[in-house]
Backbone as ProteinMPNN parsed JSONL, in Angstrom:
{"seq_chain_A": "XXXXXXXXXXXXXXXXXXXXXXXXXXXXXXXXXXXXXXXXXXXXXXXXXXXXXXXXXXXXXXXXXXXXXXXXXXXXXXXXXXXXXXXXXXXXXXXXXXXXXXXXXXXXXXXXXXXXXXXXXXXXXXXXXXXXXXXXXXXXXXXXXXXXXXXXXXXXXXXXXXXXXXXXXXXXXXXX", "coords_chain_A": {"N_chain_A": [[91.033, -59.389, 104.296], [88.862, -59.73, 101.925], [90.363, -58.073, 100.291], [92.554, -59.9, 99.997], [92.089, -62.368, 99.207], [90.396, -61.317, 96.851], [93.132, -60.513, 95.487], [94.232, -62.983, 94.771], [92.243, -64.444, 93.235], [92.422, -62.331, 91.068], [95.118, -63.012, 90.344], [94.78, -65.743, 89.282], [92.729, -65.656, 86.98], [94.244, -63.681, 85.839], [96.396, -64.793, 83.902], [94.778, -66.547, 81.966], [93.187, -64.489, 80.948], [95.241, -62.868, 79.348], [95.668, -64.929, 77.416], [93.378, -65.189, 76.174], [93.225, -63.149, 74.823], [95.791, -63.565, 73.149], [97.238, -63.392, 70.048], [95.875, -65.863, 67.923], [96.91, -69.103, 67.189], [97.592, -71.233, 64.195], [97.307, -74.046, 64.768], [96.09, -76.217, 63.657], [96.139, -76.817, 60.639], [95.87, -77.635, 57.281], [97.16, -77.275, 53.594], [96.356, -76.531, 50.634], [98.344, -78.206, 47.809], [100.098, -78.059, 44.969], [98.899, -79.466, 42.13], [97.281, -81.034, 43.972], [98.096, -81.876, 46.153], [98.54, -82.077, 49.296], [99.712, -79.944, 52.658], [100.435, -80.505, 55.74], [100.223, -78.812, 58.603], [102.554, -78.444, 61.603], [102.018, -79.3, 63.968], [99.762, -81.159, 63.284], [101.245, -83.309, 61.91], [102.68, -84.295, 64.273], [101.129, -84.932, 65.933], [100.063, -86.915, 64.284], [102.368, -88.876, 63.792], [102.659, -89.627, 66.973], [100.293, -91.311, 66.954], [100.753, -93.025, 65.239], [102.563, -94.228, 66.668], [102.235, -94.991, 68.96], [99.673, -96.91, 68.172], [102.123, -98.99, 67.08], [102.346, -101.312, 68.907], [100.482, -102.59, 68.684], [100.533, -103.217, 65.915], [102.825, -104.861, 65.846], [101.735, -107.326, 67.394], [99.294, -107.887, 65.81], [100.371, -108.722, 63.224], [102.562, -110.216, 62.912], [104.503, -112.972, 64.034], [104.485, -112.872, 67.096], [102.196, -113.837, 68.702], [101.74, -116.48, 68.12], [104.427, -117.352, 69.459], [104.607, -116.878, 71.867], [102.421, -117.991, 73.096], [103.063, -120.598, 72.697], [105.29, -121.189, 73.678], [104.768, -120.355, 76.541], [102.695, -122.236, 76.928], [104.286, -124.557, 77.163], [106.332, -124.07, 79.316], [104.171, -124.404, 81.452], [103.293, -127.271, 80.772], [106.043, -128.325, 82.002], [105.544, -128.173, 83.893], [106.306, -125.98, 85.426], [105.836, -122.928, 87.431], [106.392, -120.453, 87.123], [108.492, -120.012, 86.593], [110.717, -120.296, 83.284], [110.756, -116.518, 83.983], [107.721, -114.145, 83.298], [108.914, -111.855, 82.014], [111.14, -113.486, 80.596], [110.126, -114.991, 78.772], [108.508, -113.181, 77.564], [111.067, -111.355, 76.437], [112.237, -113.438, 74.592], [110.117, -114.503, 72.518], [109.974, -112.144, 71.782], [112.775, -112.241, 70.452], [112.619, -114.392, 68.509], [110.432, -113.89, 67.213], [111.868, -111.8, 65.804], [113.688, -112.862, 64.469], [112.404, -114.772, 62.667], [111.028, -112.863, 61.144], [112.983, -111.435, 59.637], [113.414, -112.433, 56.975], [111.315, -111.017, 56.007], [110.987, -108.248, 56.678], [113.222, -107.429, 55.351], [112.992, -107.685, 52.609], [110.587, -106.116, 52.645], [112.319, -103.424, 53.082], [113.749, -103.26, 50.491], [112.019, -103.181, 48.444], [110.5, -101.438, 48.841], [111.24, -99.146, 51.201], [114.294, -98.175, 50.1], [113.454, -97.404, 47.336], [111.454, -95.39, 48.051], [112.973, -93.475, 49.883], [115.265, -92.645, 48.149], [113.117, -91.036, 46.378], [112.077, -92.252, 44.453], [109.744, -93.494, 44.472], [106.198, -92.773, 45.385], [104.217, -91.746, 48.336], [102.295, -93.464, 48.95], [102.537, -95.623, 47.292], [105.193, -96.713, 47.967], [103.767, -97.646, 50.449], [101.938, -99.386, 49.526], [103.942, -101.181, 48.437], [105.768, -101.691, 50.493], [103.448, -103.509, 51.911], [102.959, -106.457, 50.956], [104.945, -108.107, 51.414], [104.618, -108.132, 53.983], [101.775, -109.567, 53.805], [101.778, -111.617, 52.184], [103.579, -113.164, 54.057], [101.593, -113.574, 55.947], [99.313, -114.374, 54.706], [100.232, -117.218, 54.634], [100.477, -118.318, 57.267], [97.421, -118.551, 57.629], [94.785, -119.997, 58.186], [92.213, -121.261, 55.449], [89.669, -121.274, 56.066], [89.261, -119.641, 58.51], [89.997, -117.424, 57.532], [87.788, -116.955, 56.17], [85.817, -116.845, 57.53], [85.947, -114.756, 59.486], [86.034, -112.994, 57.114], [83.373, -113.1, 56.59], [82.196, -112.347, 59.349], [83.062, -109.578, 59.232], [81.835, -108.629, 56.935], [82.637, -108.691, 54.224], [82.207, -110.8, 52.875], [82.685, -113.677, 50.633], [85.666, -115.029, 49.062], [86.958, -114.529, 45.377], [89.797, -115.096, 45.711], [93.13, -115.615, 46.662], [94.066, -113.173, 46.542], [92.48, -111.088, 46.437], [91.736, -110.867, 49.071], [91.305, -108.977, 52.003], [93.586, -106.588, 53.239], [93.011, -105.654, 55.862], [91.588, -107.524, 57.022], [93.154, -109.65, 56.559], [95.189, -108.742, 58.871], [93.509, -108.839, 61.425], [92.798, -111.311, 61.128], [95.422, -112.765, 61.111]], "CA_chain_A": [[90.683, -60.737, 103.899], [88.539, -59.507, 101.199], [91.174, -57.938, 99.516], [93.489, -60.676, 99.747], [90.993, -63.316, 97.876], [89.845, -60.585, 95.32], [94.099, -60.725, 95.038], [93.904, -64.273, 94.383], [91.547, -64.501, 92.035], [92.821, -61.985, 89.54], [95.994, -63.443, 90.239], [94.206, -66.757, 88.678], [93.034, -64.974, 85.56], [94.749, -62.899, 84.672], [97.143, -65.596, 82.435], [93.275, -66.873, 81.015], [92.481, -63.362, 80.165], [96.085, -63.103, 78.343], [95.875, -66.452, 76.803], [92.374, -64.941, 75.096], [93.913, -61.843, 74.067], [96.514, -63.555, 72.519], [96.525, -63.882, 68.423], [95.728, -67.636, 67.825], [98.129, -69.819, 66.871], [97.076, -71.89, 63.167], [97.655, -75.308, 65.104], [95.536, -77.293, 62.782], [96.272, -76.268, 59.388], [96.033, -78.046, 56.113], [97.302, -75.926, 52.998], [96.454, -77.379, 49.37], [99.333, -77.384, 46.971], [100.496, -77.981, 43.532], [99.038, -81.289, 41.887], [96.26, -81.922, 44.374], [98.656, -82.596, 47.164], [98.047, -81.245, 50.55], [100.64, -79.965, 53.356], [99.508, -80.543, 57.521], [101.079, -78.111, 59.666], [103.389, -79.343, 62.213], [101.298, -80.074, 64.96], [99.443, -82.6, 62.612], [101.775, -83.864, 61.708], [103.295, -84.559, 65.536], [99.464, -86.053, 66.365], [100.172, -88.099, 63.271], [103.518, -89.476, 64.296], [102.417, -89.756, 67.955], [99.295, -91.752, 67.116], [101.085, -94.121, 64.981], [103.617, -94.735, 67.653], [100.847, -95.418, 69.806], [99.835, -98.371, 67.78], [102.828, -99.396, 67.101], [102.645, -102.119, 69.561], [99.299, -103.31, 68.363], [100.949, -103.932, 64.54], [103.336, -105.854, 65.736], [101.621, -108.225, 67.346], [98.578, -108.343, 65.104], [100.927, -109.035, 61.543], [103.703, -111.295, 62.777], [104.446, -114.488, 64.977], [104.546, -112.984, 68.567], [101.66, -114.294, 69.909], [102.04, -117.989, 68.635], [105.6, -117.881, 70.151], [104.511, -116.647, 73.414], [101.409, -118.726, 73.838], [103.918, -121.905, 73.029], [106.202, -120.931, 75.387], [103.924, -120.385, 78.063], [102.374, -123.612, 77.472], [105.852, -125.651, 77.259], [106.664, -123.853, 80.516], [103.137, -125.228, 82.239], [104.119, -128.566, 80.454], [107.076, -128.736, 82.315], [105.402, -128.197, 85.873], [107.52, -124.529, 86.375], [104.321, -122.014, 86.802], [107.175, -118.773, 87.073], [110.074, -119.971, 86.156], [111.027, -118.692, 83.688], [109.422, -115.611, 84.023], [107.046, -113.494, 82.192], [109.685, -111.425, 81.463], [112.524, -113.663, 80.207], [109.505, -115.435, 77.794], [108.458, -111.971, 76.248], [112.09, -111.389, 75.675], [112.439, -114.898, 74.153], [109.562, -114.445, 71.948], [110.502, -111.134, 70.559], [113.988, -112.136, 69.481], [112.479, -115.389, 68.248], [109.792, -112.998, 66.133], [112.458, -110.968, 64.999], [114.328, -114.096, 63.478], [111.131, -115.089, 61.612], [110.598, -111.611, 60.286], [113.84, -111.115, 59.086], [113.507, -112.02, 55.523], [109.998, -109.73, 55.633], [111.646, -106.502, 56.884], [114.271, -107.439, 54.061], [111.935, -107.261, 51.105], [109.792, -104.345, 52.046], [112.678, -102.554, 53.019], [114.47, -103.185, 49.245], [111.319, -102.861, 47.471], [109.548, -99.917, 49.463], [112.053, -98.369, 51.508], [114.783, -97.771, 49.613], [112.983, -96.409, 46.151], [111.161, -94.364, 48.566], [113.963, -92.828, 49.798], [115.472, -92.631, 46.716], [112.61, -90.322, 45.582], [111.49, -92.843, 42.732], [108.326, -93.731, 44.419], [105.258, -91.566, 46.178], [104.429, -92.347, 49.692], [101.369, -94.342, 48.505], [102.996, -96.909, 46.612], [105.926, -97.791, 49.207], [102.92, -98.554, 51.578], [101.422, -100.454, 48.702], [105.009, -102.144, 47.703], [105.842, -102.551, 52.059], [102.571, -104.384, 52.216], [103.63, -107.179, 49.871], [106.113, -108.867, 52.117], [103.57, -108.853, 55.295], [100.514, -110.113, 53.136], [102.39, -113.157, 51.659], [103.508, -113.881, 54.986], [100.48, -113.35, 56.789], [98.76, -115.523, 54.349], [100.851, -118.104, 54.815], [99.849, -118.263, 58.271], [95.901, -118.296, 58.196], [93.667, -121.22, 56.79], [91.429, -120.539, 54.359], [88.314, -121.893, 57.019], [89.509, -118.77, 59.253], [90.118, -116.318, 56.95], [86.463, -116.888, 55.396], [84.814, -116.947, 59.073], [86.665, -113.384, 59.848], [85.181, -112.464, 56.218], [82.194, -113.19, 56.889], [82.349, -111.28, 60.074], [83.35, -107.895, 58.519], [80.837, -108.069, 56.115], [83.259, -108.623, 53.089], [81.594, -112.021, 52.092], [83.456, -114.605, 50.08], [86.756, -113.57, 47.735], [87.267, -115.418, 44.565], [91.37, -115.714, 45.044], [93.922, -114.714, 47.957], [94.37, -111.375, 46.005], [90.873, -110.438, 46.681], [91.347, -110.612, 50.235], [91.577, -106.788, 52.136], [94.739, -106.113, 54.38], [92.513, -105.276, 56.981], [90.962, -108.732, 56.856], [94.139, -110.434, 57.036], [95.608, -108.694, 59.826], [92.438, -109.069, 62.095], [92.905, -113.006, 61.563], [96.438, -113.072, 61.804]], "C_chain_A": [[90.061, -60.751, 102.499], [89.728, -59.468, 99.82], [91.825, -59.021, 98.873], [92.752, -61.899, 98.968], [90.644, -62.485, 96.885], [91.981, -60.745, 94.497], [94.286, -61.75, 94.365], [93.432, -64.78, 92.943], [91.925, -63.591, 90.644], [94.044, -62.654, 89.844], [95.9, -64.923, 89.028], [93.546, -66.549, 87.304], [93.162, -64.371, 84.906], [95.704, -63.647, 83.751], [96.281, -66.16, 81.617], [93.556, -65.55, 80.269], [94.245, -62.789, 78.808], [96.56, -63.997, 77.857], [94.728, -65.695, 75.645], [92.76, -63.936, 74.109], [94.877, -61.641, 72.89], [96.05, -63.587, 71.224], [96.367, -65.54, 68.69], [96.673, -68.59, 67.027], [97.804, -70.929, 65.495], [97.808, -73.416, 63.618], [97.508, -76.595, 64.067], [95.117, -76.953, 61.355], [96.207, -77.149, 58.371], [96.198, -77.303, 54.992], [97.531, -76.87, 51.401], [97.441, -76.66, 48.872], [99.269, -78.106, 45.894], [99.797, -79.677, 43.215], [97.775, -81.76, 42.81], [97.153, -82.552, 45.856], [98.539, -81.368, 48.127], [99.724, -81.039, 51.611], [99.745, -79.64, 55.017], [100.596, -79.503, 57.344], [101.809, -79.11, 60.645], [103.137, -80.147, 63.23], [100.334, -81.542, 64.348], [99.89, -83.534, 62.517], [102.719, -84.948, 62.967], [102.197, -85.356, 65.961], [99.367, -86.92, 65.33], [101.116, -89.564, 64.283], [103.017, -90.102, 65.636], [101.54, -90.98, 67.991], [99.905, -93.411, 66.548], [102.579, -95.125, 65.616], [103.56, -95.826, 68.596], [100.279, -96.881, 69.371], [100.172, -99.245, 67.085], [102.762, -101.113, 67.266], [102.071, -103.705, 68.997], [99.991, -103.802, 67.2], [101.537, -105.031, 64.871], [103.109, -107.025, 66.265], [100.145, -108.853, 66.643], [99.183, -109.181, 63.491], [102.002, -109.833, 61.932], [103.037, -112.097, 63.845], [104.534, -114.429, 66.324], [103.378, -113.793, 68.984], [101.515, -115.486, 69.893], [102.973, -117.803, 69.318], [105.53, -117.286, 71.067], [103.346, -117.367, 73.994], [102.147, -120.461, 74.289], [104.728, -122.017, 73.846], [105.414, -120.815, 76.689], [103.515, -121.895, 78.271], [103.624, -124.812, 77.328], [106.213, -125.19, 78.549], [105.457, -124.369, 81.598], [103.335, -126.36, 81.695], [105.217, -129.157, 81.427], [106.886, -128.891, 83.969], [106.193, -126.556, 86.279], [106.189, -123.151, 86.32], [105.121, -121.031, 86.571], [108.524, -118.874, 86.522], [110.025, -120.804, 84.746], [110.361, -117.638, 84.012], [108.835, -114.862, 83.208], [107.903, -112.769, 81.344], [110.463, -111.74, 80.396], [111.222, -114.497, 78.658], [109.235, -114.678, 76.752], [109.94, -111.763, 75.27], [112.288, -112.59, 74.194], [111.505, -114.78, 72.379], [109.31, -113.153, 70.883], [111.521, -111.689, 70.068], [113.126, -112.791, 68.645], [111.315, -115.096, 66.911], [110.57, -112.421, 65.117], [113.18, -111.756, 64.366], [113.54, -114.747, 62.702], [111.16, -114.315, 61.03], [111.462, -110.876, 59.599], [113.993, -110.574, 57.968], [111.983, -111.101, 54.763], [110.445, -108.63, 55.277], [112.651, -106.448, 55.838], [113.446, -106.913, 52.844], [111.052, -106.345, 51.589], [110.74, -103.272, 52.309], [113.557, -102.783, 51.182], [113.221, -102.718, 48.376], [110.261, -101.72, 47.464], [110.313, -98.773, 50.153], [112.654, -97.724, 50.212], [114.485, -97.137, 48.627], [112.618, -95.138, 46.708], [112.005, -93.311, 49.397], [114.609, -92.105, 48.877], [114.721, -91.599, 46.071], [112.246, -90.77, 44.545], [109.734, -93.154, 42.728], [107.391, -92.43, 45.166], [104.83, -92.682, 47.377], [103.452, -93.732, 49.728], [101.796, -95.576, 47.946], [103.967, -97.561, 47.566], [104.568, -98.398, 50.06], [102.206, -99.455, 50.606], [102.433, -101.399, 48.828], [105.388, -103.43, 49.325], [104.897, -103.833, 52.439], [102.613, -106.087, 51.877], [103.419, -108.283, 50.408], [105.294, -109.425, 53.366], [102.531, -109.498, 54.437], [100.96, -111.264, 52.586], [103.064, -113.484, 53.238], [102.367, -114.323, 55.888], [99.808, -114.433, 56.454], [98.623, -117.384, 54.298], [101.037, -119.059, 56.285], [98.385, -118.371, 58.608], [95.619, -119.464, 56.595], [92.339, -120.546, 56.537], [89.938, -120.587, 55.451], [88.324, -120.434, 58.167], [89.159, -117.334, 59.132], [88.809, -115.749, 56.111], [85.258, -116.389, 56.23], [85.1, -115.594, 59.07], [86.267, -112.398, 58.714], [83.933, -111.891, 56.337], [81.523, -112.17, 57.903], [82.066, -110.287, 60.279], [82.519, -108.127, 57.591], [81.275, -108.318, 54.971], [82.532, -110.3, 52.055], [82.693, -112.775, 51.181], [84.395, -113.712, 49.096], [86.894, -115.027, 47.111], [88.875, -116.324, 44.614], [91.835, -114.674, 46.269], [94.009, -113.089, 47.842], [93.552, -110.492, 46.397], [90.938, -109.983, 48.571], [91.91, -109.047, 51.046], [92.69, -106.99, 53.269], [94.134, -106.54, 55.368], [91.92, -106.689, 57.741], [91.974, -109.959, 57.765], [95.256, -110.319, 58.737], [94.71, -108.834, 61.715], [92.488, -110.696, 62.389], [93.905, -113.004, 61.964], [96.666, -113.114, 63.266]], "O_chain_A": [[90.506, -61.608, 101.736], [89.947, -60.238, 98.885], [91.818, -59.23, 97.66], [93.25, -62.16, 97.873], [90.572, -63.067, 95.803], [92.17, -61.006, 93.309], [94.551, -61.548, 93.18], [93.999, -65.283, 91.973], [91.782, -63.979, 89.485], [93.893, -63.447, 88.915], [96.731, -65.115, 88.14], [93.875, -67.365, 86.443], [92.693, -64.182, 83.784], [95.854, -63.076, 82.671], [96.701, -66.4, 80.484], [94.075, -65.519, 79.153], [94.102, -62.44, 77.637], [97.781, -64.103, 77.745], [95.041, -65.595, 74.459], [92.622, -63.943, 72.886], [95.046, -60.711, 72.102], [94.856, -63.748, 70.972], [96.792, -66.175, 69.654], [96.947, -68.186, 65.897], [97.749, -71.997, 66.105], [98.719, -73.893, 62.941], [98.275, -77.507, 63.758], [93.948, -76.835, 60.986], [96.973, -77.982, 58.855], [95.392, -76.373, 55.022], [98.472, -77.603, 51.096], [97.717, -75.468, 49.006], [98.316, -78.88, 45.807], [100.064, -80.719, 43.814], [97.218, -82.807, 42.48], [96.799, -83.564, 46.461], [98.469, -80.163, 47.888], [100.695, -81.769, 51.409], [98.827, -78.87, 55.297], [101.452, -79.321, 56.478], [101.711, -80.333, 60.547], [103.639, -81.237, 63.505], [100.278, -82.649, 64.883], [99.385, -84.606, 62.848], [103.264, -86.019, 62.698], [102.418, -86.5, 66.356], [98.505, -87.79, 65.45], [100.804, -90.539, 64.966], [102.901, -91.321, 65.505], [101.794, -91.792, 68.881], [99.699, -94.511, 67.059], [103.231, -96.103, 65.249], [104.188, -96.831, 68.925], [100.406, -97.866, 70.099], [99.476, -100.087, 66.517], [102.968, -101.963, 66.4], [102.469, -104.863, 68.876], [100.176, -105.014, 67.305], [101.131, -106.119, 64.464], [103.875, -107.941, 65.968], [99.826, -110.027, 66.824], [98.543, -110.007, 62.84], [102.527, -110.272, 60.909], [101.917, -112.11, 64.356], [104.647, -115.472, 66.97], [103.716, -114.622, 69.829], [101.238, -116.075, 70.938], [102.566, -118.132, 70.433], [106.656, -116.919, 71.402], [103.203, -117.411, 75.215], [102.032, -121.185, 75.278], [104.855, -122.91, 74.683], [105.727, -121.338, 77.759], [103.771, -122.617, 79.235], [103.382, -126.007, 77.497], [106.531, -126.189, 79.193], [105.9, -124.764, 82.677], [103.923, -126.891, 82.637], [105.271, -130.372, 81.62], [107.567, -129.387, 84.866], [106.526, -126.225, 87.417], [105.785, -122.605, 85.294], [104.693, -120.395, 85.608], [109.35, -118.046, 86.14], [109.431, -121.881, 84.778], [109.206, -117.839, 84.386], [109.423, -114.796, 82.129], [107.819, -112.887, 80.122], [110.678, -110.981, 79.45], [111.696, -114.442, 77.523], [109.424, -114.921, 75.56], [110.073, -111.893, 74.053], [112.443, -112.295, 73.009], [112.089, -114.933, 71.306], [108.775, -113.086, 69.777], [111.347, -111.768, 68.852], [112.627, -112.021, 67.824], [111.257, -115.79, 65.896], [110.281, -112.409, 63.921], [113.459, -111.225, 63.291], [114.131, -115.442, 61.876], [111.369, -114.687, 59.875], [111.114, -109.863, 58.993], [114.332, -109.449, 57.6], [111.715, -110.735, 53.618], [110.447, -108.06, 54.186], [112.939, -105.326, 55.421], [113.42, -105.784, 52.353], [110.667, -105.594, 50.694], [110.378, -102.153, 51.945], [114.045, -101.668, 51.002], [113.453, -101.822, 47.565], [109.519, -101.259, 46.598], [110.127, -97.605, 49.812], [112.028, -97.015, 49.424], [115.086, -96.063, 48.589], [113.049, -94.056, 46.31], [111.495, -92.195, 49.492], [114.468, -90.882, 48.85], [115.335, -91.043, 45.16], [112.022, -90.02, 43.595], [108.872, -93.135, 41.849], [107.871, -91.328, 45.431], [104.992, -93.902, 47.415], [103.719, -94.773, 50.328], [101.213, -96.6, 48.302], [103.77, -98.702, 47.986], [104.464, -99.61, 50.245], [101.848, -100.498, 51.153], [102.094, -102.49, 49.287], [105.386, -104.648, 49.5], [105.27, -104.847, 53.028], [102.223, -106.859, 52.753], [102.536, -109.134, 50.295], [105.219, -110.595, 53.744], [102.821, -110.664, 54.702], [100.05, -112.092, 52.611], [102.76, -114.663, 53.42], [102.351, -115.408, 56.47], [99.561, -115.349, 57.238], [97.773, -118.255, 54.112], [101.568, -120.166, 56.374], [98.061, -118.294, 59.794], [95.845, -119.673, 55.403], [91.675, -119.689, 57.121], [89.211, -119.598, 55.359], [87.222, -120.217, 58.671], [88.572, -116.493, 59.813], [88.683, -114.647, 55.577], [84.216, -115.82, 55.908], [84.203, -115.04, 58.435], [86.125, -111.205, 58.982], [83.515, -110.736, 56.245], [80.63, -111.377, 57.604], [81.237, -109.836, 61.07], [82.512, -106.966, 57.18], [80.33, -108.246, 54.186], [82.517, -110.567, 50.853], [83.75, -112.146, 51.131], [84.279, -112.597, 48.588], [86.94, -116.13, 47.656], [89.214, -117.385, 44.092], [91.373, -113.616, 46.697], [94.016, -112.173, 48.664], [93.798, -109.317, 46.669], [90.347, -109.063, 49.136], [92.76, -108.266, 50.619], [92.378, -107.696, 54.228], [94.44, -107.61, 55.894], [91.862, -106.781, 58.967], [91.847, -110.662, 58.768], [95.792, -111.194, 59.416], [95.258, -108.895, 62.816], [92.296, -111.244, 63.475], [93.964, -113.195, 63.178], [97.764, -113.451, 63.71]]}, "name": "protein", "num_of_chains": 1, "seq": "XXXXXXXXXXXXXXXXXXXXXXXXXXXXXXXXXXXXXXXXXXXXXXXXXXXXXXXXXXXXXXXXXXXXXXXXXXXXXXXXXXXXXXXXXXXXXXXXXXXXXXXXXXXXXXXXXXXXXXXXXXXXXXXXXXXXXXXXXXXXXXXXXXXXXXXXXXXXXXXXXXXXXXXXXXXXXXXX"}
Protein backbone atom coordinates (compact mmCIF):
# COMPACT_ATOMS: atom_id res chain seq x y z
CA UNK A 1 0.00 0.00 0.00
CA UNK A 2 2.83 2.09 1.01
CA UNK A 3 4.68 1.37 -1.88
CA UNK A 4 1.99 1.86 -4.21
CA UNK A 5 1.26 5.69 -3.01
CA UNK A 6 5.08 6.43 -2.67
CA UNK A 7 4.51 5.04 -6.66
CA UNK A 8 2.03 7.61 -7.17
CA UNK A 9 3.51 10.36 -6.00
CA UNK A 10 6.77 10.23 -7.86
CA UNK A 11 4.74 9.31 -10.63
CA UNK A 12 3.18 13.03 -10.03
CA UNK A 13 6.56 14.72 -10.01
CA UNK A 14 8.50 13.50 -11.68
CA UNK A 15 7.22 15.71 -15.07
CA UNK A 16 7.54 18.99 -12.28
CA UNK A 17 10.99 17.91 -11.48
CA UNK A 18 11.71 17.66 -15.46
CA UNK A 19 9.88 20.76 -16.28
CA UNK A 20 12.58 22.51 -13.61
CA UNK A 21 15.46 20.88 -15.06
CA UNK A 22 14.56 21.95 -18.24
CA UNK A 23 16.61 25.09 -19.94
CA UNK A 24 14.01 27.97 -19.90
CA UNK A 25 12.42 28.96 -22.72
CA UNK A 26 12.98 33.23 -23.49
CA UNK A 27 9.02 33.55 -23.64
CA UNK A 28 9.03 37.19 -22.88
CA UNK A 29 11.67 38.77 -24.79
CA UNK A 30 12.10 42.24 -26.10
CA UNK A 31 15.40 42.78 -28.26
CA UNK A 32 16.39 46.55 -29.12
CA UNK A 33 17.32 47.16 -32.70
CA UNK A 34 18.61 49.52 -35.21
CA UNK A 35 17.06 53.17 -34.93
CA UNK A 36 15.54 52.82 -31.48
CA UNK A 37 13.07 50.25 -32.62
CA UNK A 38 12.35 47.28 -30.54
CA UNK A 39 11.43 43.51 -31.62
CA UNK A 40 8.78 41.28 -28.98
CA UNK A 41 9.32 37.73 -29.26
CA UNK A 42 6.54 35.69 -30.48
CA UNK A 43 4.70 34.94 -27.56
CA UNK A 44 4.24 38.81 -27.12
CA UNK A 45 3.39 39.26 -29.75
CA UNK A 46 0.44 36.30 -29.67
CA UNK A 47 -0.68 38.06 -26.03
CA UNK A 48 -0.71 41.18 -28.16
CA UNK A 49 -2.89 39.91 -30.95
CA UNK A 50 -5.02 37.87 -28.51
CA UNK A 51 -5.72 40.84 -26.25
CA UNK A 52 -6.70 43.02 -29.01
CA UNK A 53 -9.07 40.45 -30.30
CA UNK A 54 -10.44 40.38 -27.00
CA UNK A 55 -11.55 43.92 -27.24
CA UNK A 56 -12.43 43.82 -30.36
CA UNK A 57 -16.01 43.67 -29.52
CA UNK A 58 -15.82 46.53 -27.10
CA UNK A 59 -14.41 48.99 -30.21
CA UNK A 60 -16.99 48.29 -32.12
CA UNK A 61 -19.58 49.15 -30.20
CA UNK A 62 -17.97 52.03 -28.35
CA UNK A 63 -16.86 54.07 -31.99
CA UNK A 64 -19.80 53.38 -34.28
CA UNK A 65 -23.74 53.32 -34.45
CA UNK A 66 -24.56 49.84 -32.92
CA UNK A 67 -25.96 50.75 -29.91
CA UNK A 68 -28.30 53.63 -31.20
CA UNK A 69 -29.58 51.07 -33.81
CA UNK A 70 -30.26 48.44 -31.37
CA UNK A 71 -31.74 50.54 -28.62
CA UNK A 72 -34.23 51.95 -31.60
CA UNK A 73 -35.10 48.80 -32.61
CA UNK A 74 -35.84 47.45 -29.40
CA UNK A 75 -37.91 50.33 -28.61
CA UNK A 76 -39.95 50.28 -32.09
CA UNK A 77 -40.44 46.58 -31.31
CA UNK A 78 -42.02 47.51 -27.58
CA UNK A 79 -43.87 50.32 -29.58
CA UNK A 80 -45.48 47.91 -31.53
CA UNK A 81 -46.81 45.69 -28.52
CA UNK A 82 -44.42 42.41 -29.81
CA UNK A 83 -42.15 41.92 -26.44
CA UNK A 84 -40.08 38.76 -28.54
CA UNK A 85 -40.96 38.96 -31.68
CA UNK A 86 -38.66 39.64 -33.39
CA UNK A 87 -36.12 38.27 -31.44
CA UNK A 88 -33.02 39.32 -29.77
CA UNK A 89 -31.31 37.63 -32.22
CA UNK A 90 -32.83 38.69 -35.56
CA UNK A 91 -32.47 42.63 -34.00
CA UNK A 92 -28.63 42.18 -33.26
CA UNK A 93 -28.36 40.83 -36.72
CA UNK A 94 -30.41 43.80 -38.06
CA UNK A 95 -28.38 46.26 -36.29
CA UNK A 96 -25.04 45.00 -37.31
CA UNK A 97 -25.75 44.98 -41.02
CA UNK A 98 -27.48 48.32 -40.53
CA UNK A 99 -23.96 49.54 -38.66
CA UNK A 100 -22.05 48.15 -41.30
CA UNK A 101 -24.01 50.30 -43.98
CA UNK A 102 -23.30 53.46 -41.94
CA UNK A 103 -19.65 52.65 -41.58
CA UNK A 104 -19.04 51.96 -44.95
CA UNK A 105 -17.71 55.17 -46.19
CA UNK A 106 -15.41 55.17 -42.69
CA UNK A 107 -13.73 51.77 -43.30
CA UNK A 108 -13.28 53.31 -46.93
CA UNK A 109 -11.13 56.26 -45.98
CA UNK A 110 -8.98 54.76 -43.31
CA UNK A 111 -8.49 51.91 -45.33
CA UNK A 112 -7.13 54.28 -48.55
CA UNK A 113 -5.41 56.62 -46.37
CA UNK A 114 -3.88 54.20 -43.61
CA UNK A 115 -4.14 50.85 -44.88
CA UNK A 116 -2.98 50.81 -48.05
CA UNK A 117 0.34 53.23 -47.65
CA UNK A 118 0.90 51.04 -44.79
CA UNK A 119 1.05 48.18 -46.66
CA UNK A 120 2.73 49.69 -49.24
CA UNK A 121 5.66 50.32 -46.83
CA UNK A 122 5.38 54.25 -47.25
CA UNK A 123 4.17 54.79 -43.81
CA UNK A 124 5.38 53.49 -40.06
CA UNK A 125 2.88 51.72 -37.98
CA UNK A 126 2.37 54.92 -35.92
CA UNK A 127 1.12 57.11 -38.46
CA UNK A 128 -1.49 54.59 -40.18
CA UNK A 129 -3.01 54.50 -36.58
CA UNK A 130 -2.71 58.24 -36.60
CA UNK A 131 -4.04 58.52 -40.46
CA UNK A 132 -6.95 55.28 -39.51
CA UNK A 133 -8.06 57.50 -36.69
CA UNK A 134 -9.16 60.37 -38.92
CA UNK A 135 -12.16 58.74 -40.47
CA UNK A 136 -13.57 57.44 -36.88
CA UNK A 137 -12.94 60.91 -35.13
CA UNK A 138 -14.85 62.98 -37.78
CA UNK A 139 -17.48 60.55 -37.54
CA UNK A 140 -17.62 60.14 -34.01
CA UNK A 141 -17.76 63.81 -33.68
CA UNK A 142 -20.43 64.13 -35.69
CA UNK A 143 -22.36 62.12 -33.41
CA UNK A 144 -21.77 63.74 -29.86
CA UNK A 145 -23.03 67.30 -28.74
CA UNK A 146 -20.79 69.55 -27.61
CA UNK A 147 -22.94 69.63 -23.87
CA UNK A 148 -21.83 65.76 -23.69
CA UNK A 149 -18.63 65.79 -24.88
CA UNK A 150 -17.68 68.67 -22.25
CA UNK A 151 -19.57 66.70 -19.28
CA UNK A 152 -17.37 63.38 -20.23
CA UNK A 153 -14.36 66.06 -20.24
CA UNK A 154 -14.90 67.16 -17.34
CA UNK A 155 -15.17 63.71 -15.98
CA UNK A 156 -11.68 62.51 -17.12
CA UNK A 157 -10.10 65.33 -15.82
CA UNK A 158 -9.20 66.88 -19.30
CA UNK A 159 -11.16 70.19 -18.59
CA UNK A 160 -12.39 72.38 -21.39
CA UNK A 161 -10.71 72.19 -25.21
CA UNK A 162 -10.50 75.33 -27.17
CA UNK A 163 -11.60 73.54 -30.73
CA UNK A 164 -12.80 69.86 -31.76
CA UNK A 165 -9.05 69.19 -32.56
CA UNK A 166 -8.16 69.54 -29.01
CA UNK A 167 -10.38 66.89 -28.03
CA UNK A 168 -8.37 63.25 -27.02
CA UNK A 169 -9.55 60.00 -28.91
CA UNK A 170 -10.01 58.52 -25.75
CA UNK A 171 -12.53 61.20 -24.80
CA UNK A 172 -14.47 60.79 -27.81
CA UNK A 173 -14.85 57.21 -27.82
CA UNK A 174 -15.97 57.03 -24.07
CA UNK A 175 -18.94 59.47 -25.17
CA UNK A 176 -19.64 57.95 -28.29
Amino acid sequence: MITRLMAIIALVALPGAVAVAAPAFPALTVTPGDGGSQTYSLSIQVLLLMTALTLLPAGVLMMMSFTRIIIVLAILRQAMGTMHTPSNQILIGLSLFLTLFVMVPVFDQAHENALVPYLDEQIAPQEALDRAAGPFRAFMMGQTRETDLAMFAGISGHGEFDSMEEVPFSALVLRS
